[in-house]
C-alpha positions in Angstrom: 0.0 0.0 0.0 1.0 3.5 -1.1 1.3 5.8 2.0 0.6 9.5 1.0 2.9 12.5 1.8 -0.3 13.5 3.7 -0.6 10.6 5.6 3.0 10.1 6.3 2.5 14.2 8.0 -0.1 13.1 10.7 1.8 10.1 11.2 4.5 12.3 11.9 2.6 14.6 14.4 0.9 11.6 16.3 4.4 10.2 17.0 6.1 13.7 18.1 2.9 14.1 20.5 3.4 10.6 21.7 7.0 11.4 22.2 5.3 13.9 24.3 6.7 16.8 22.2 4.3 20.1 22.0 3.2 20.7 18.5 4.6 24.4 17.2 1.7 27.4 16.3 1.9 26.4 12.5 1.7 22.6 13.5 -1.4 23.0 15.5 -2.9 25.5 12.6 -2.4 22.5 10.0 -3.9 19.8 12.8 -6.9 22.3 12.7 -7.0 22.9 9.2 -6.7 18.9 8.8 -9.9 18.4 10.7 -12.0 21.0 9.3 -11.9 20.1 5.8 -11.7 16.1 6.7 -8.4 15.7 5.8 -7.4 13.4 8.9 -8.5 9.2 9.1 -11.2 9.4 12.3 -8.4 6.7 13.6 -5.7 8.8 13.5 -7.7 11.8 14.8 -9.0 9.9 17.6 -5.0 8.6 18.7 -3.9 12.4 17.8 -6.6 13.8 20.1 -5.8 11.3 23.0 -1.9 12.0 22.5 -3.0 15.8 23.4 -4.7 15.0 26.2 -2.4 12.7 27.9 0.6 15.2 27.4 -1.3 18.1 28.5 -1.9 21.4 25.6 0.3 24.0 25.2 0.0 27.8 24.9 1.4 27.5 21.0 -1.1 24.5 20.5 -3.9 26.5 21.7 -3.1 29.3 19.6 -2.7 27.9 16.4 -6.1 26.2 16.7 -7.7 29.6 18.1 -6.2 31.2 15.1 -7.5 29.0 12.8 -11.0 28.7 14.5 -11.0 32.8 14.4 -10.6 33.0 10.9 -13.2 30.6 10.1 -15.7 32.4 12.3 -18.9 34.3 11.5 -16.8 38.1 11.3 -18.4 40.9 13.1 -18.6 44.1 12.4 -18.8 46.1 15.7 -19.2 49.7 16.2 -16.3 51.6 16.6 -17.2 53.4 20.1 -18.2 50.0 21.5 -14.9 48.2 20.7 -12.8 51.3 20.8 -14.4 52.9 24.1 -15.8 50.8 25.9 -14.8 47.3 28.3 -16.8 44.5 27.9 -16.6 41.1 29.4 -17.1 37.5 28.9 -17.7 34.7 31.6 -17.6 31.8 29.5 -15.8 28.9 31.0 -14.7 25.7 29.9 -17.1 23.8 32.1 -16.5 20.2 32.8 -16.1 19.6 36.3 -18.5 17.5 37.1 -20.1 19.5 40.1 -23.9 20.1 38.4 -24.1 23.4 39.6 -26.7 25.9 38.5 -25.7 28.1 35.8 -23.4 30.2 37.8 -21.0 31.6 34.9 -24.6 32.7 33.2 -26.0 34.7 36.3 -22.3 36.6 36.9 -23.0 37.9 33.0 -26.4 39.2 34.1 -25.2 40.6 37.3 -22.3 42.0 35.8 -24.7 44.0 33.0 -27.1 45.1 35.6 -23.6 46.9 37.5 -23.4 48.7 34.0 -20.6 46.6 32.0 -21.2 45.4 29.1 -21.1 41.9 28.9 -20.6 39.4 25.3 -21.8 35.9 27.1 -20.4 33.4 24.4 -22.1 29.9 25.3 -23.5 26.8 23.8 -25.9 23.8 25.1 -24.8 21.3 27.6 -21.2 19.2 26.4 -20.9 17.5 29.8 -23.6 19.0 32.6 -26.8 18.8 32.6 -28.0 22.1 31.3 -25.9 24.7 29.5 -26.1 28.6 29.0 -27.8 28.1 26.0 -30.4 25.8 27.5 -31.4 27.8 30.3 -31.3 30.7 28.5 -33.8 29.5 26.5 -36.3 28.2 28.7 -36.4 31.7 29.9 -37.1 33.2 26.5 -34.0 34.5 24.9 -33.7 33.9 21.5 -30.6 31.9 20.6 -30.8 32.3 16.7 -30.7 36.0 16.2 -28.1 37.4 13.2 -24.9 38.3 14.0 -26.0 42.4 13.6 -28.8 41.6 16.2 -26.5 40.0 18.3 -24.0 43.2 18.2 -27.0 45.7 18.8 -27.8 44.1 22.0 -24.6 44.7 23.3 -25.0 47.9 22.6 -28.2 48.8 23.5 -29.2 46.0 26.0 -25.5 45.9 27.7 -25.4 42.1 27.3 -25.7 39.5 24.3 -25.4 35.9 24.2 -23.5 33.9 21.4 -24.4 31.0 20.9 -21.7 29.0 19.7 -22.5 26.8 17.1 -23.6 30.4 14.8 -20.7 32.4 14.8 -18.5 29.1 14.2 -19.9 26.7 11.6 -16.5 25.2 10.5 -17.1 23.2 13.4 -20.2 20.9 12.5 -16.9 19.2 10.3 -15.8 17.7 13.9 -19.3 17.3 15.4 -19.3 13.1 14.7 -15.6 13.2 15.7 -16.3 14.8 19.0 -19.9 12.6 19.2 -17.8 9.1 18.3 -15.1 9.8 20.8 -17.4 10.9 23.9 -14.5 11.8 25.7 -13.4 15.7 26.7 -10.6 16.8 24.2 -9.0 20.2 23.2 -12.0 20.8 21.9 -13.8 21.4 25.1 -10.8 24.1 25.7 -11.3 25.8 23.0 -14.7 27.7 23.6 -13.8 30.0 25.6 -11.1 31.3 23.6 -13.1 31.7 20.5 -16.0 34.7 21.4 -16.2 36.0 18.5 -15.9 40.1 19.5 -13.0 39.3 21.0 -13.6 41.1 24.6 -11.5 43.2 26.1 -11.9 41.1 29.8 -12.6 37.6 30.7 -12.8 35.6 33.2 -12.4 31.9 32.2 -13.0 29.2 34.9 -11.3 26.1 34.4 -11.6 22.6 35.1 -7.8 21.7 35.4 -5.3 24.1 37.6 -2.5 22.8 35.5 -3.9 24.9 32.0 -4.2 27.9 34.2 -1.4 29.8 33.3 -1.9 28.4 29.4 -4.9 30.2 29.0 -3.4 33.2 30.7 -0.2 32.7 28.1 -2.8 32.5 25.0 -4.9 35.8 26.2 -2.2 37.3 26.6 -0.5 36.7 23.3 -4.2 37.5 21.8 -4.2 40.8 22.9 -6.9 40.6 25.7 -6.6 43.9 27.7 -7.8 42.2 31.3 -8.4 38.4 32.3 -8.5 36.1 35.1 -8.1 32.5 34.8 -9.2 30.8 37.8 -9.7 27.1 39.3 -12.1 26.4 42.3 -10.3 23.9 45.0 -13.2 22.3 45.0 -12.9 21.3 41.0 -14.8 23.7 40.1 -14.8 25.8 37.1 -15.6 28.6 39.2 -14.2 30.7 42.1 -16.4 28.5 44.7 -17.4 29.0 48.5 -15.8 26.2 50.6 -12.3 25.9 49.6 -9.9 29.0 48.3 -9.8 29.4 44.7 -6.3 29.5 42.5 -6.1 32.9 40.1 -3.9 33.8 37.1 -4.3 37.4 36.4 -3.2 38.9 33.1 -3.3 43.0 33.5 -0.7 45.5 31.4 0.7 42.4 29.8 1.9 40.7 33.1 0.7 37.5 34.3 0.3 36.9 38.4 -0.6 34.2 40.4 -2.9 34.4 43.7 -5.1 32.8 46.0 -8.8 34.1 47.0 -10.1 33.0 50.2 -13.5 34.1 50.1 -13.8 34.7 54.0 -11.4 37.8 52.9 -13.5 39.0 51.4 -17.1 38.4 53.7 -18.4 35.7 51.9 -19.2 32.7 54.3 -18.2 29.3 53.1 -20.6 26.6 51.9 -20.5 23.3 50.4 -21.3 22.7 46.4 -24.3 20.8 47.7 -25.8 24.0 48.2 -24.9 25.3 44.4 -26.4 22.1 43.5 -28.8 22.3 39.4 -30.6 20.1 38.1 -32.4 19.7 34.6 -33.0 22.4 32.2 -36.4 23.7 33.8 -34.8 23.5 37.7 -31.8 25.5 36.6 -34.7 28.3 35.0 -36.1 28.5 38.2 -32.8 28.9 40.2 -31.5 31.5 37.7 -34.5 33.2 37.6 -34.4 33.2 41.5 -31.2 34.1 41.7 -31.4 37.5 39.4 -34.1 38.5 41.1 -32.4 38.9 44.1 -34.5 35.7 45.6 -31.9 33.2 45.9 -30.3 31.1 48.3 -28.0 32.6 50.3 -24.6 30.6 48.9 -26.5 30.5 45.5 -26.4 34.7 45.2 -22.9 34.6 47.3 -21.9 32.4 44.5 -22.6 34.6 41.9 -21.3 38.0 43.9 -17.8 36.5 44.0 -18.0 35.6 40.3 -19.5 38.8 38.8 -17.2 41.0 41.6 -14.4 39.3 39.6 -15.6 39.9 36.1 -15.8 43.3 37.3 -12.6 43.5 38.4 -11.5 42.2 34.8 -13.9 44.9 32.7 -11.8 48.0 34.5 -15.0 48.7 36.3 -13.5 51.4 38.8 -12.1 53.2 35.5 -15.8 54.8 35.7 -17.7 53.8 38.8 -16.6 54.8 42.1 -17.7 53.3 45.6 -17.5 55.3 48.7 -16.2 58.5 46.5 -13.0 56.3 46.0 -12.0 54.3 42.5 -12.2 50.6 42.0 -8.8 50.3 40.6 -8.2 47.6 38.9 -5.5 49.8 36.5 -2.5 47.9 37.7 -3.1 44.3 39.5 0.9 43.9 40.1 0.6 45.4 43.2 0.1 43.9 46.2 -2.1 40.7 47.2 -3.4 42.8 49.9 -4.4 46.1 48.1 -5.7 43.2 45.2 -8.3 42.0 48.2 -9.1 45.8 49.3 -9.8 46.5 45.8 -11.9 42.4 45.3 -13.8 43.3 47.7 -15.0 46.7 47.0 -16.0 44.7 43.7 -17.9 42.3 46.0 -19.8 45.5 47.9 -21.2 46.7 44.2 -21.7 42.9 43.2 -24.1 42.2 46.1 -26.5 45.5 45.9 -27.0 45.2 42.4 -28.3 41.5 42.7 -30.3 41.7 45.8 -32.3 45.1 44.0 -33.2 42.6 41.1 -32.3 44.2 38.5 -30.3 41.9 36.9 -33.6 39.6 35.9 -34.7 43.0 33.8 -31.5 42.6 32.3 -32.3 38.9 30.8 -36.1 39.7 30.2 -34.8 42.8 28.5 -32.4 40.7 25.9 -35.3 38.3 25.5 -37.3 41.0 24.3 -34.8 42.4 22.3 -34.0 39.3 20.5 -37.2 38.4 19.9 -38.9 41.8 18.4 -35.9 41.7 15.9 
């Protein structure tokens, strides 16, 4: 049998992965390019994808697929004074931990709008959990399938918009039976997060695995993302939880730091996931629509205060609001961990009154109603 010059390449990149030898930016682009247009033997895909995993992805990995993924994205066309004057944020994470919360990543972007930030919510329907963004969104009336223009007007004029994933990136139905066959979680289900399609200028990205913490931060970075924290919950949790500390990478002027948030720093009183607990799509409704309208649980709205306090943090939030006649500055994050927790939990003050008046629910029925007269 004739082996192709083709075959003999992804031959040659399965055995430098299983040498456990990180793939270069213009490797990974071609791996990406291979399985969007169908180029790579589901066998060989499948041993390529496992290799990844087992030796961990890299920051030029990352990028070269994000690169590629970018380009082959629905391209928006955003309004100058939104992208050019304005911070806005995304929450999306890269889910996967197992814990069946409630949508917490989903009330933070709410939360976070009804503070006065813009927020871009890039999300899809459940990979791993029960319910995802884009399931509980809808149940509560949002519109998933707007147009792209729709989608950018409700930034502007709502505060908030929801992506939904599989519209702005349609290169990637070519690895949907890929993904379906393997059932297993792959780069792919890294990958999400880095792809929002208006390219924000903060994020905070929870993440199932500490070790990919600093990645993430590397591949932010090196994409040119103004603000970000990358965080992992001690609790393996995709989010900054309540009963264990919670591991950060901040990104801020083009540095990277690492610290640990103790939530009891900041007033928050612990609590076990138990009590973060979700269930189907419908339950998860109910708690989110509970939770925005400032008639949650207590650990479910503490929850959500330490997440949207640090997506606030991330979207330069004290630039322009001020609490106590003093500015949230989050302008330079290389100082020290103690004025980093003054500053947190300032962010935490403005987090909680914004959620317990309720207006983050007008927020959501707001985008519902705006997606849906369009």
């Amino acid at each position: 049998m004739v082996v192709t010059d083709i075959e003999q390449n992804w031959s040659a990149i399965l055995q430098q992965l299983l040498d456990r030898e990180s793939l270069s930016i213009s490797q990974a682009s071609q791996l990406m390019h291979g399985w969007l247009e169908e180029k790579i033997p589901p066998v060989v895909s499948g041993a390529i994808l496992a290799a990844i995993q087992a030796k961990g992805v890299s920051t030029e990995e990352l990028l070269g697929m994000v690169e590629v993924l970018h380009g082959q994205s629905v391209k928006p066309n955003l309004r100058d004074r939104i992208i050019n004057n304005q911070s806005f944020v995304d929450t999306c994470g890269t889910g996967g931990d197992g814990a069946s919360t409630f949508n917490i990543s989903t009330a933070v972007a709410f939360t976070v709008a009804a503070c006065g930030l813009k927020v871009a919510k890039h999300g899809n329907r459940s990979a791993s959990g029960k319910t995802g963004s884009a399931d509980v969104l809808e149940a509560l009336g949002v519109n998933l399938n707007v147009s792209p223009e729709v989608a950018q007007l409700a930034l502007e004029e709502v505060g908030i918009t929801f992506l939904f994933a599989p519209d702005w990136h349609p290169a990637l139905k070519a690895i949907a039976p890929l993904r379906k066959t393997l059932k297993v979680r792959t780069v792919f289900n890294l990958l999400g997060p880095l792809l929002n399609p208006l390219s924000p200028t903060g994020q905070v990205i929870g993440i199932n695995n500490p070790a990919l913490l600093e990645t993430f931060a590397q591949v932010l970075k090196q994409t040119g993302t103004r603000r970000a924290i990358t965080l992992y919950g001690r609790e393996k949790l995709d989010e900054a939880g309540l009963g264990d500390k919670t591991d950060l990478v901040i990104l801020s002027n083009q540095q990277i730091h690492k610290l640990e948030l103790d939530p009891k720093d900041v007033g928050i009183n612990p609590a076990s996931i138990s009590m973060l607990a979700g269930g189907e799509v419908q339950e998860n409704a109910e708690i989110l629509k509970a939770v925005l309208q400032g008639e949650g649980t207590k650990a479910q709205e503490d929850v959500v205060i330490l997440n949207a306090a640090l997506a606030l943090y991330v979207g330069e939030y004290g630039d322009s609001k001020a609490v106590d006649g003093e500015s949230l500055n989050s302008s330079n994050i290389s100082k020290s961990e103690g004025d980093f927790v003054k500053d947190f939990a300032d962010a935490v003050v403005i987090a909680r009154e914004v959620i317990q008046s309720g207006e983050p629910w007008h927020k959501l029925q707001q985008l519902a109603e705006f997606g849906n007269r369009k």
